[in-house]
C-alpha positions as CSV (number, residue, x, y, z in Angstrom):
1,X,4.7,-2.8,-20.3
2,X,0.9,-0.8,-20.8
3,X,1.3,3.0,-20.2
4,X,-1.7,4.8,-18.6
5,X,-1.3,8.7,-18.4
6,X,2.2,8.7,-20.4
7,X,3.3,6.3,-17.3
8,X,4.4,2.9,-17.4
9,X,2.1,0.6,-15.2
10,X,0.8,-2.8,-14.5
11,X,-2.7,-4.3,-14.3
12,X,-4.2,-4.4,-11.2
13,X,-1.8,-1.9,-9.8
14,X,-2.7,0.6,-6.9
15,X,-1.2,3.9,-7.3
16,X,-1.0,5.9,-3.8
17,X,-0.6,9.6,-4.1
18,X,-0.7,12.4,-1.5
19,X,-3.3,14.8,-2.3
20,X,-2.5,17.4,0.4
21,X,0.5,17.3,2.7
22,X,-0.1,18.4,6.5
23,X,-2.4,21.3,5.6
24,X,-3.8,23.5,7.9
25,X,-6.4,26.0,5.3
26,X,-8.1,25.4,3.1
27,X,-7.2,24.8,-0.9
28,X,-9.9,25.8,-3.3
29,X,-11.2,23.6,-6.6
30,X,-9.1,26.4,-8.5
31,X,-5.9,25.6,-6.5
32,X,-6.3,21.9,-6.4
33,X,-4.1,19.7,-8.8
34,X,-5.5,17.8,-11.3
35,X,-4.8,13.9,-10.9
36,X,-4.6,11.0,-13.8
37,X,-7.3,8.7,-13.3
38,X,-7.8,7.2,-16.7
39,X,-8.5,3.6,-16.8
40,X,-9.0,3.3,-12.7
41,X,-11.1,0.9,-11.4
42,X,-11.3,2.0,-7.6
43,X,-10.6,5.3,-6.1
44,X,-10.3,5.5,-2.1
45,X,-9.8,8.8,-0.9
46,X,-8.4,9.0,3.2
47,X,-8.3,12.2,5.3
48,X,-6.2,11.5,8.6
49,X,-5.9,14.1,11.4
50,X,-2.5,14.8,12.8
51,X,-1.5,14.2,16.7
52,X,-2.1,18.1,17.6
53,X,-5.8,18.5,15.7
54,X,-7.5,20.6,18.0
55,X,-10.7,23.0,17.0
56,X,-9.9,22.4,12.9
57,X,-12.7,20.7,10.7
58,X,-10.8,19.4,7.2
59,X,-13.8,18.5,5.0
60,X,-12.9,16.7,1.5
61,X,-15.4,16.7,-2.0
62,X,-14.1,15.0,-5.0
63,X,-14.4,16.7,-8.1
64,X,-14.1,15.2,-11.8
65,X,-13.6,15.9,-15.2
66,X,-14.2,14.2,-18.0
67,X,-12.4,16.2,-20.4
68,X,-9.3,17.5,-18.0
69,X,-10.6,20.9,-18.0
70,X,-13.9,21.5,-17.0
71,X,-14.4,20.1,-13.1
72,X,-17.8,19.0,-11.0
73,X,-18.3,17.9,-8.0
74,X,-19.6,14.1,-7.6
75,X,-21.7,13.4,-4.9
76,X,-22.1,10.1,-5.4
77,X,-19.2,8.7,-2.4
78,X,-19.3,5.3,-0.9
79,X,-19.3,5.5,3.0
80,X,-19.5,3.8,5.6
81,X,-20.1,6.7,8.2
82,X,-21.2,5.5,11.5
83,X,-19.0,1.8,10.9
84,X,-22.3,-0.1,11.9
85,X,-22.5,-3.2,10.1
86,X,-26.8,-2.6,10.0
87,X,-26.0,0.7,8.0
88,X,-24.2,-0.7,5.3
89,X,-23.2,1.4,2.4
90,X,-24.5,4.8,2.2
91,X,-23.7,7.8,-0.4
92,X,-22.3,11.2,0.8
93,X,-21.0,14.3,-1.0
94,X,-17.9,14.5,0.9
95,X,-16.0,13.7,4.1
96,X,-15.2,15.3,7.1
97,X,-12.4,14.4,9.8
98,X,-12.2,16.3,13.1
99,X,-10.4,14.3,15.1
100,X,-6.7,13.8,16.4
101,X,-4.8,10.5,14.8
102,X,-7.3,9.4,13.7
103,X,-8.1,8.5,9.6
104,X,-11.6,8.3,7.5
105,X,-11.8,6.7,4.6
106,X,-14.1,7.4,1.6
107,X,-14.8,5.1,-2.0
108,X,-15.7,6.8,-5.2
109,X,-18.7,4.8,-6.3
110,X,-16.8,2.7,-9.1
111,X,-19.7,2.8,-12.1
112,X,-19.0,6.4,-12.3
113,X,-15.6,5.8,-13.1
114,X,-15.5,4.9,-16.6
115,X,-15.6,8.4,-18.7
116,X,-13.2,10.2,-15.3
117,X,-9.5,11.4,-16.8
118,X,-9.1,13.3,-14.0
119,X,-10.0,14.1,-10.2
120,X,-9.6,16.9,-7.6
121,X,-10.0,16.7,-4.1
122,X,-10.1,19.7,-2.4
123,X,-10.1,20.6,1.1
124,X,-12.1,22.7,3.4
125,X,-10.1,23.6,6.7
126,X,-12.3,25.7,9.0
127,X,-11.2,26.9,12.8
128,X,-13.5,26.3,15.7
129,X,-11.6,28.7,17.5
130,X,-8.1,28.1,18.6
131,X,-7.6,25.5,15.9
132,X,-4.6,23.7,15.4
133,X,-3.0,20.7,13.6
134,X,-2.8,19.9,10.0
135,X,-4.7,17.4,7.5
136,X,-3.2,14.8,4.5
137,X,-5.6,13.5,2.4
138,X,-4.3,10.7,0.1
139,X,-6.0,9.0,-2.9
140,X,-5.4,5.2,-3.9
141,X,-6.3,4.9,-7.5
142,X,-6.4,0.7,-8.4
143,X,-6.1,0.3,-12.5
């Protein structure tokens, strides 16, 4: 079997990995972990609100690297944002999610993929007031 990032894998795979676990502030670029992305073809990125969101705003940038070490952020996001089929495909620099069980999704425009080893995603949480609830945010790479 192929190996991708010292781990064993098969073509046309789809990795799912939980970027952030029910978080409720915010984790900087510094604090973010670095994910394996070698090889992918597709990256989708999802932010989902838990049942007791209430005045928190989670807001989600992707950052890459093409060396491992040295980060930026890539504004170059496939979304969808309003779901009107007229608006088609639009690019954003990130994704926000405000709302209570309920889940956004967010593609990393796939020609920029090619020179990526590596990919951040970190989170914004900020507190309209008497905010609570938590945020995931999970990436599914396809190699």
């Amino acid at each position: 079997m192929a190996q991708r990032n010292n781990i064993p894998y098969a073509p046309n795979h789809v990795d799912i990995r939980t970027i952030h676990s029910a978080v409720d502030a915010t984790v900087a670029v510094g604090s973010a972990i670095a994910h394996p992305c070698s090889g992918a073809k597709g990256i989708l990125l999802a932010i989902t609100g838990s049942a007791a969101v209430s005045d928190l705003t989670g807001l989600i940038t992707f950052y890459a690297s093409a060396n491992g070490v040295n980060f930026g952020a890539v504004n170059l996001l496939m979304s969808n944002a309003t779901n009107a089929i007229e608006e088609g495909i639009i690019h954003v620099a990130n994704l926000s999610q405000a709302s209570p069980s309920n889940t956004k999704f967010v593609w990393v425009d796939p020609k920029i993929l090619g020179p990526i080893t590596r990919f951040k995603v970190p989170i914004a949480v900020t507190d309209g007031g008497s905010g609570a609830g938590t945020f995931t945010v999970t990436a599914s790479i396809q190699y």
